[in-house]
C-alpha positions as CSV (number, residue, x, y, z in Angstrom):
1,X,12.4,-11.5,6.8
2,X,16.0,-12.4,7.4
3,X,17.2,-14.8,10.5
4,X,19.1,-11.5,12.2
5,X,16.8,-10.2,15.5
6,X,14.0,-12.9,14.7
7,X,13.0,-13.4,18.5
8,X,13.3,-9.8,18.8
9,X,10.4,-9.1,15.9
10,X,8.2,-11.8,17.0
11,X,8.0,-10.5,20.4
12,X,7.5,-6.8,19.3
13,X,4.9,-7.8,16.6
14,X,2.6,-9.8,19.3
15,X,2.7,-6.9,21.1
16,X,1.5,-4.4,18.2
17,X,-2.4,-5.1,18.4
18,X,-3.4,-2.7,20.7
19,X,-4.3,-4.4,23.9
20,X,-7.7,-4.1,23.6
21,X,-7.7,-6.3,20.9
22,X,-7.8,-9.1,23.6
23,X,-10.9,-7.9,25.5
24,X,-14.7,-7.4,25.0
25,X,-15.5,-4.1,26.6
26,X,-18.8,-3.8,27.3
27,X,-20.7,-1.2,25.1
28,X,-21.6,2.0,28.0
29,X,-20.7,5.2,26.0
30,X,-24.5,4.7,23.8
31,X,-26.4,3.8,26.5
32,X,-30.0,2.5,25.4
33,X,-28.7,1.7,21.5
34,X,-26.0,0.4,19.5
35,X,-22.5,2.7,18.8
36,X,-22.9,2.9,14.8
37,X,-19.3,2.5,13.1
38,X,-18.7,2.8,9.5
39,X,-16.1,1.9,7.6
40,X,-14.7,3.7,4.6
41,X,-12.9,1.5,1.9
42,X,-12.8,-2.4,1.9
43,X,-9.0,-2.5,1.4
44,X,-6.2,-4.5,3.6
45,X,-7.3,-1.2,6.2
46,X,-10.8,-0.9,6.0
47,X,-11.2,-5.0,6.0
48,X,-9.0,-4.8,9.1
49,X,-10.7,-2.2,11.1
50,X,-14.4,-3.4,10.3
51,X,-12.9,-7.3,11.5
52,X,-11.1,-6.2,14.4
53,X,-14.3,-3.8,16.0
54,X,-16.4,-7.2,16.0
55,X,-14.0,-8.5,17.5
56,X,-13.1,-6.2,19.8
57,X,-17.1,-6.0,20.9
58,X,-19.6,-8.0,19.1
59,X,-22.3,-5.4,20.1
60,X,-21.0,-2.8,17.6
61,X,-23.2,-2.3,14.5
62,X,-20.4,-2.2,12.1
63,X,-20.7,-1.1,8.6
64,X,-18.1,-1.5,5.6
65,X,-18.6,0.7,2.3
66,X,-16.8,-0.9,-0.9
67,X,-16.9,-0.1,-4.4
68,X,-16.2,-3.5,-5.3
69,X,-17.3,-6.7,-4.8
70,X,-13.9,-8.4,-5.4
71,X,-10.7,-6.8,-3.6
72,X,-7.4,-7.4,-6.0
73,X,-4.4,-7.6,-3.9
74,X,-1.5,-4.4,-5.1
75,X,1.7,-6.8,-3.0
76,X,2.7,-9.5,-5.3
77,X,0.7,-8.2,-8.2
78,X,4.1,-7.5,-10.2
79,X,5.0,-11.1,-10.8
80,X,1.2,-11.2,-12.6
81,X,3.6,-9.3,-15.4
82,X,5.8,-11.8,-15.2
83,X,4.2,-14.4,-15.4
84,X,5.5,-15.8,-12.4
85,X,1.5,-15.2,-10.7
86,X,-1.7,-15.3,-11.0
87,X,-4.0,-12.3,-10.8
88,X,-6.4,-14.9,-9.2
89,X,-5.2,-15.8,-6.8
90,X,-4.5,-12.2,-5.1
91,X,-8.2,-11.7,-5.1
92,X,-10.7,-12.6,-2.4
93,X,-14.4,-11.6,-1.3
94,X,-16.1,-10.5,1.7
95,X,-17.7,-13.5,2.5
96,X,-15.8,-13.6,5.8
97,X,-16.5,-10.5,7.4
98,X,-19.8,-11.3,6.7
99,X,-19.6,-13.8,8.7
100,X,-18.3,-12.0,11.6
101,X,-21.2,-9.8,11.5
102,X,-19.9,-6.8,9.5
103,X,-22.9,-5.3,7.3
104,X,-21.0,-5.1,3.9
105,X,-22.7,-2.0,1.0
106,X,-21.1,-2.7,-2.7
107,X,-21.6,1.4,-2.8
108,X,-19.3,4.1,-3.2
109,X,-18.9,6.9,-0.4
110,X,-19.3,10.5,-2.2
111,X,-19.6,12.9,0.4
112,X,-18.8,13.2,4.5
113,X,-20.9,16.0,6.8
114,X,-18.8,16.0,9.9
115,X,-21.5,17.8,11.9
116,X,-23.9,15.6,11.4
117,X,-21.8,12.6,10.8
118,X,-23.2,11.3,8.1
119,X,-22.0,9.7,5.0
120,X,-23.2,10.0,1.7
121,X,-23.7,7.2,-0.8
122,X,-23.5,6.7,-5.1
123,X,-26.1,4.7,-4.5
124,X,-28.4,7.1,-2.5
125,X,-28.4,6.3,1.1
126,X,-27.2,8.3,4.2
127,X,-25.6,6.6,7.0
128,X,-25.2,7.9,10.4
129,X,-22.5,7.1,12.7
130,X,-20.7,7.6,16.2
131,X,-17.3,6.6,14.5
132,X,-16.0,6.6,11.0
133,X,-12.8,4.6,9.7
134,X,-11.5,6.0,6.4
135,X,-9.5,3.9,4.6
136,X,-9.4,5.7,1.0
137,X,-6.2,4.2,-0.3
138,X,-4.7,7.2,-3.2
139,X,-6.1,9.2,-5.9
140,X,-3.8,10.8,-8.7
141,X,-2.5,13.9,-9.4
142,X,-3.1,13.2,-13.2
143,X,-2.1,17.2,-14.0
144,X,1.7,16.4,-12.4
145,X,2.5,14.7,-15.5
146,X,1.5,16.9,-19.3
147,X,-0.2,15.0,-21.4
148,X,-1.2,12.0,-19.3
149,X,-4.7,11.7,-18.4
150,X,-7.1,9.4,-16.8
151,X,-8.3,8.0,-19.7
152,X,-5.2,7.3,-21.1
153,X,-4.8,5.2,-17.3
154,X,-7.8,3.3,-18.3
155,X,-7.1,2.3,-21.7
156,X,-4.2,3.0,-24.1
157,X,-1.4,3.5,-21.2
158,X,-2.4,2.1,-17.6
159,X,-0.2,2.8,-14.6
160,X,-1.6,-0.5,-13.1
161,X,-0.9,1.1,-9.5
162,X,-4.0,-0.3,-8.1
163,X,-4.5,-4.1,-9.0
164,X,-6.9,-5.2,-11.3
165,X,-8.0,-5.1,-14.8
166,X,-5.2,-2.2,-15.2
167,X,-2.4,-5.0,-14.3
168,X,-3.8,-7.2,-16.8
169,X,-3.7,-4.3,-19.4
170,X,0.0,-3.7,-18.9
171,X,0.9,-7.2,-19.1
172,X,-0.6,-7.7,-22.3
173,X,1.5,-4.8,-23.3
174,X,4.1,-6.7,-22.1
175,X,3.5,-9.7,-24.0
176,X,3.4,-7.4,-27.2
177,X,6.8,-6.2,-27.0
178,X,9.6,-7.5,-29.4
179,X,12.7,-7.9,-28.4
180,X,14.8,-4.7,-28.6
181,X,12.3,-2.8,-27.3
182,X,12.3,-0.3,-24.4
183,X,10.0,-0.7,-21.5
184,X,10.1,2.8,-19.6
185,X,8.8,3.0,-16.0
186,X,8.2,6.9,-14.7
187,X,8.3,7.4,-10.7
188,X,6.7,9.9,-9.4
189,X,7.8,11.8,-6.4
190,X,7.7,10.6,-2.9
191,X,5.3,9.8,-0.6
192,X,3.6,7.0,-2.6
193,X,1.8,3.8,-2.4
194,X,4.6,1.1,-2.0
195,X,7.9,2.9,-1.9
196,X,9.7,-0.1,-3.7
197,X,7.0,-1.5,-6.1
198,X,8.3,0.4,-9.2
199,X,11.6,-0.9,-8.7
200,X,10.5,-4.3,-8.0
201,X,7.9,-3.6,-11.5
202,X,11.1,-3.2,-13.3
203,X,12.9,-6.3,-12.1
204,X,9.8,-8.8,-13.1
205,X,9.4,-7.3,-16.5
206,X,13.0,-7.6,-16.9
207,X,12.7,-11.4,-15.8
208,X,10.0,-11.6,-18.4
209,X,12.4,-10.5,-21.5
210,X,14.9,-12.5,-19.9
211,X,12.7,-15.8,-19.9
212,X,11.9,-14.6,-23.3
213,X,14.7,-14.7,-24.9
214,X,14.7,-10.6,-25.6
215,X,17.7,-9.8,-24.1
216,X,18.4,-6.9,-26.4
217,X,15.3,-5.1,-24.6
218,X,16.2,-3.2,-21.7
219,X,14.2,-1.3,-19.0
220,X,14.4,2.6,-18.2
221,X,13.8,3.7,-14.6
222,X,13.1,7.6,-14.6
223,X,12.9,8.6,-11.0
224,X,12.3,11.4,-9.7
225,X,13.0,11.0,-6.5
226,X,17.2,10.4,-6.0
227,X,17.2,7.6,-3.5
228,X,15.1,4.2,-3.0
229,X,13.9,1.7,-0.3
230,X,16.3,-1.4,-0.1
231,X,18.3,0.4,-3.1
232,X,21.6,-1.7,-2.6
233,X,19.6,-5.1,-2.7
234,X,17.9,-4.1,-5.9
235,X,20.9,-3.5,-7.4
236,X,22.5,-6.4,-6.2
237,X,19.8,-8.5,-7.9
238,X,20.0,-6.4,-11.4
239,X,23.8,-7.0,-11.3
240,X,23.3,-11.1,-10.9
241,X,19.8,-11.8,-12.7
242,X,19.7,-8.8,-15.6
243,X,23.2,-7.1,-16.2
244,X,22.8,-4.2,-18.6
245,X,19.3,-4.5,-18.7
246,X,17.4,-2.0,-15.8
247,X,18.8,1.4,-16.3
248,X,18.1,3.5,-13.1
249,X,18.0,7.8,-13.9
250,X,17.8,10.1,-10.5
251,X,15.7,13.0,-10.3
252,X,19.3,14.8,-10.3
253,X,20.3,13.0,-13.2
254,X,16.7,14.2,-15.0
255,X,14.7,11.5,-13.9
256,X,11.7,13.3,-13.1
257,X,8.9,12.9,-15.6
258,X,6.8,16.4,-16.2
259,X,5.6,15.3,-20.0
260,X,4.6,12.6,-22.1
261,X,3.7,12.5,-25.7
262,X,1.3,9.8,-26.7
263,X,1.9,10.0,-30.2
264,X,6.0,8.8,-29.9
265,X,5.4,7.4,-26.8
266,X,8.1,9.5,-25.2
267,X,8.3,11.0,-22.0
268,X,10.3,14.0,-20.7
269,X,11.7,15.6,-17.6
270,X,13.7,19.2,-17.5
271,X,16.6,17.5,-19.3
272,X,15.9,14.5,-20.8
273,X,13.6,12.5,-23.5
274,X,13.2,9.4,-22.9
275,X,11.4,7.4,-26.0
276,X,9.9,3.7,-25.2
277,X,7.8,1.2,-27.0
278,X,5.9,0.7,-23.9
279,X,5.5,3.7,-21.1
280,X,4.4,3.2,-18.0
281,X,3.3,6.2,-16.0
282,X,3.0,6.5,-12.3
283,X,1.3,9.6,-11.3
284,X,1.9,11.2,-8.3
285,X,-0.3,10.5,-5.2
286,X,-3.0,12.2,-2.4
287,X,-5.1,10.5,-0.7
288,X,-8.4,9.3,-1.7
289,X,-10.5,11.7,-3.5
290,X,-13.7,11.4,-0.4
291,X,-10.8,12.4,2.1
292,X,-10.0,15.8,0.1
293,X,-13.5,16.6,-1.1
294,X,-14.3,16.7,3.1
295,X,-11.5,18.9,3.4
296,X,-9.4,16.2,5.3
297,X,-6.4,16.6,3.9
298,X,-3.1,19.2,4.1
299,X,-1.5,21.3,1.9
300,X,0.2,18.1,0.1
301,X,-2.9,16.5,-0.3
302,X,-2.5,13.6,2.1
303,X,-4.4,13.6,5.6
304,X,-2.4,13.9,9.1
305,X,-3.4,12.1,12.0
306,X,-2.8,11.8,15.7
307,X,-0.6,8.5,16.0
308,X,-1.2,7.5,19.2
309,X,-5.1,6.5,17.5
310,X,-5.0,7.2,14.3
311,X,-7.8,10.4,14.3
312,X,-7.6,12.8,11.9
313,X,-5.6,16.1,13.2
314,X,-8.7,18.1,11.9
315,X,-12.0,16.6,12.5
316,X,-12.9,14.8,15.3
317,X,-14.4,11.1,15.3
318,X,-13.0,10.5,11.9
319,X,-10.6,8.0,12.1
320,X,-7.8,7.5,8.7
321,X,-5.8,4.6,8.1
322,X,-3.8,3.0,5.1
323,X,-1.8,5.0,2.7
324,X,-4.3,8.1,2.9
325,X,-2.6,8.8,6.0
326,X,0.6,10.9,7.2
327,X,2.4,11.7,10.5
328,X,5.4,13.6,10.3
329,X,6.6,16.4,7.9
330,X,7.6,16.4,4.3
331,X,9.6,14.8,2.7
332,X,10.1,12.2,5.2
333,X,7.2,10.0,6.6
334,X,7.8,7.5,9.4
335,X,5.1,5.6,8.0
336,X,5.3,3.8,4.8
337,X,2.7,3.2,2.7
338,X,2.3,-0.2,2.7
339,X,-0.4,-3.5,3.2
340,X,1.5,-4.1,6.9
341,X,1.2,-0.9,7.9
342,X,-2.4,-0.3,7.0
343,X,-3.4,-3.4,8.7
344,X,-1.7,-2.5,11.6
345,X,-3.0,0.9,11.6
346,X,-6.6,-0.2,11.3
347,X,-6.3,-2.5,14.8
348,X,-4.9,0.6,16.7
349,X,-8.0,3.0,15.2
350,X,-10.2,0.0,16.1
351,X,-8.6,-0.1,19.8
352,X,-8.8,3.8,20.0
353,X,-12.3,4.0,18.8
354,X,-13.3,1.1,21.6
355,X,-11.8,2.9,24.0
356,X,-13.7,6.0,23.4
357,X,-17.0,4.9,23.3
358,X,-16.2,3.1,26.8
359,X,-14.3,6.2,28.4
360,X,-11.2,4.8,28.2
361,X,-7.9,6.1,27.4
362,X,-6.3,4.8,24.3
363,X,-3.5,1.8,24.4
364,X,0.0,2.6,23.5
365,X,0.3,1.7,20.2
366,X,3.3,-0.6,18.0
367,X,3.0,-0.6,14.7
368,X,4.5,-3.5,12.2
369,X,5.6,-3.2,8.5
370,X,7.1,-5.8,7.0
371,X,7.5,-5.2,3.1
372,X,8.7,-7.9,0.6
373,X,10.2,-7.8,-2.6
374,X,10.5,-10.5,-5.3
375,X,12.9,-10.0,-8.3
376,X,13.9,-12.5,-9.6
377,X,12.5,-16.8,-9.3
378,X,13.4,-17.9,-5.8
379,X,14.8,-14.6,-5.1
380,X,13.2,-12.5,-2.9
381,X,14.2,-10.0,0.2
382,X,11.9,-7.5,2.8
383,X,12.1,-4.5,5.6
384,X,10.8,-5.6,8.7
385,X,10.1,-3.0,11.2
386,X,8.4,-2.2,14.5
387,X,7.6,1.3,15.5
388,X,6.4,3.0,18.4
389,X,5.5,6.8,19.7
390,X,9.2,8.4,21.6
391,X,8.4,12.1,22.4
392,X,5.4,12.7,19.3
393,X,7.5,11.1,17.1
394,X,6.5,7.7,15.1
395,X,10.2,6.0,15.5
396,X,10.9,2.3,14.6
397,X,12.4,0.0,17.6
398,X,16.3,-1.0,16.0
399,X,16.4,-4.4,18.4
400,X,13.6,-5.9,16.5
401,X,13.5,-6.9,12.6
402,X,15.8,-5.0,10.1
403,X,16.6,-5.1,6.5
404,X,17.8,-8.4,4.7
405,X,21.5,-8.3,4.6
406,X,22.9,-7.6,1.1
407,X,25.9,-9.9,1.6
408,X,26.0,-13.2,3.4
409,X,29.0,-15.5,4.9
410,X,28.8,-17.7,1.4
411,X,27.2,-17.7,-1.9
412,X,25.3,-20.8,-0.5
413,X,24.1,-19.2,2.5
414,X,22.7,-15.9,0.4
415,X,21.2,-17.6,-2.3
416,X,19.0,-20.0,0.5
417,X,18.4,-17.1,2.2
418,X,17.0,-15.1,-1.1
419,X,14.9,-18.3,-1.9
420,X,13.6,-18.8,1.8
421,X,12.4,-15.5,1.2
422,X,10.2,-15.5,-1.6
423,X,8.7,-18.2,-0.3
424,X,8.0,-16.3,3.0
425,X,6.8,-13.6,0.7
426,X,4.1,-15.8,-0.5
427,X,2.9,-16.9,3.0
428,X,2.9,-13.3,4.0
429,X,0.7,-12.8,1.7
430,X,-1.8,-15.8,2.5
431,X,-1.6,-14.5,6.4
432,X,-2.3,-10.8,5.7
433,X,-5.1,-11.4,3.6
434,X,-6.9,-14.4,6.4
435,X,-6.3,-11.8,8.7
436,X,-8.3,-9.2,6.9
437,X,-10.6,-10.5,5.3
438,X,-11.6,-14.1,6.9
């Protein structure tokens, strides 16, 4: 975040958890027993809301469903590529919500009956509950690209767009490269998971040729979307740190990806063939595959919700949060899907569902995103916004946060200020994970 409207953020930001995240309300809506709350998906959301309803009220019995036992951060994974981080140390366990009470299941949630309200588990159990919190995170379209598959995803051509063993995989395709070769990111259309983490993907594998010494390789960008977040600063940093290496094509242009062919490793759109020695798909996005199956989703595949608490617009007492969720109409979302906005999303459902069970009307809510990006070593820049409800509408409050400038008074002044940066990136990171998962 850049000096501009500082006070301004800070103030609006302490004022985003929803105010009963400051109070123990006493439990009277389940008179005689405990209110039974389960949590859907153990990501920055679903660690969040699960956290903040013991916190909230002590009494709740609170339940968190999670495939796995170790949760791999997706911000700051692309400098794992790079080189310039460690997959280790974006990971961290549940231990801490544990701690707070929180009844962790390593299971995986395969079915929801909303009249009962009940949730089905892999593993064989059925849990009731007063409340749910769904945090799914995305699923893939795998049929929007022809000829890329999920099995490819999981072993001869990951998309590495959730953090893990998939990341690893890519950068070890990395590391196989010569220089020369081609490195070809596909995006796929809009809304998806971090709006500028393929373009921030392409800058750290360009630092890595560039730190390599393969400065004949270059890096393809097929889009299909015709626009970007925090476009002019990306391009800013491609101009200074990799001139002539990141090629950028619009959806206009023939950016968008409909086919790949394993065999030459080339992908296509309407117009173009683009041919690479390492391809990385992104397939389009819905939300997770447990929201769909339970009919919790629209025509686009992504779930809408109520804002003002973040319950679904089609079934009551289910609560959605994280990038599952939409408010708004296509194309454009107020909400981005992002880490911020998930975790901010989660204490508002937390607040909402409190106030419920105690007869309460729901607090306003603010919402926070801040977003960095890192492109280059000690060059780094974010979006830092606050939003609130204005007539239905999810709008962001211009008097607090912004966008980091793309110019600066002096050369001096803009490259401190890219430097300070990264290094706020990397105590972002540190805060948002204590605060969802400690």
């Amino acid at each position: 975040m850049t000096p501009f409207n500082r006070r301004a953020f800070i103030k609006a930001a302490i004022a985003a958890a929803p105010a009963s995240a400051f109070l123990t309300l006493p439990n009277t809506a389940h008179a005689g027993r405990k209110a039974n709350i389960v949590v859907v998906g153990g990501g920055y959301g679903g660690a969040t809301a699960a956290k903040y309803l013991k916190l909230m009220d002590s009494a709740l019995d609170v339940t968190l469903i999670e495939r796995e036992k170790t949760y791999t951060s997706c911000p700051l994974s692309n400098e794992v590529l790079s080189g310039h981080g460690k997959i280790e140390d974006l990971q961290t366990g549940y231990d801490g919500l544990k701690k707070r009470g929180v009844n962790v299941m390593f299971d995986e949630a395969v079915g929801i009956d909303a009249a009962k309200k009940t949730v089905k588990l892999k593993g064989g159990k059925t849990l009731k509950y007063d409340a749910l919190i769904l945090s799914p995170g995305i699923d893939y379209n795998f049929a929007g690209v022809e000829g890329y598959t999920e099995a490819m995803a999981n072993s001869t051509h990951p998309h590495a767009w959730k953090a893990g063993p998939q990341t690893l995989m890519l950068k070890k395709k990395l590391e196989g490269m010569k220089d020369g070769q081609t490195f070809i990111i596909s995006v796929p259309p809009g809304p998806f998971r971090c709006p500028p983490g393929p373009y921030e993907r392409a800058s750290q594998v360009a630092s890595y040729f560039k730190h390599h010494g393969m400065n004949k390789s270059k890096v393809i960008i097929a889009d299909a979307n015709d626009s970007f977040s925090k476009k002019g600063l990306f391009e800013q940093s491609w101009k200074r740190h990799y001139p002539g290496m990141i090629e950028w094509v619009a959806g206009a242009a023939g950016g968008k990806i409909v086919k790949f062919d394993a065999k030459t490793n080339t992908v296509s759109s309407d117009f173009n063939d683009y041919k690479g020695d390492v391809v990385n798909i992104i397939p389009p996005h819905h939300a997770g595959n447990i929201a769909k199956n339970a009919g919790l989703t629209n025509a686009k595949g992504w779930c809408d919700v109520d804002m003002l608490t973040m319950e679904s617009a089609v079934q009551k007492d289910i609560w959605i949060i994280g990038d599952a969720c939409v408010h708004g109409e296509l194309p454009v979302y107020a909400a981005p899907k992002s880490a911020h906005m998930a975790n901010t999303q989660a204490k508002v459902a937390a607040g909402a569902i409190i106030a419920k069970l105690n007869g309460m009307a729901a607090p306003e809510p603010f919402f926070v995103n801040t977003c960095y990006s890192i492109t280059a070593p000690d060059w780094g820049f974010s979006v830092a916004h606050v939003y609130r409800l204005r007539d239905g509408k999810l709008v962001y409050i211009t008097e607090a946060g912004g966008i980091s400038p793309v110019n600066m008074d002096s050369e001096d002044a803009l490259t401190l200020q890219r430097k300070l940066e990264s290094e706020y990136a990397t105590g972002w990171l540190k805060n948002i994970m204590a605060d969802a998962f400690a």
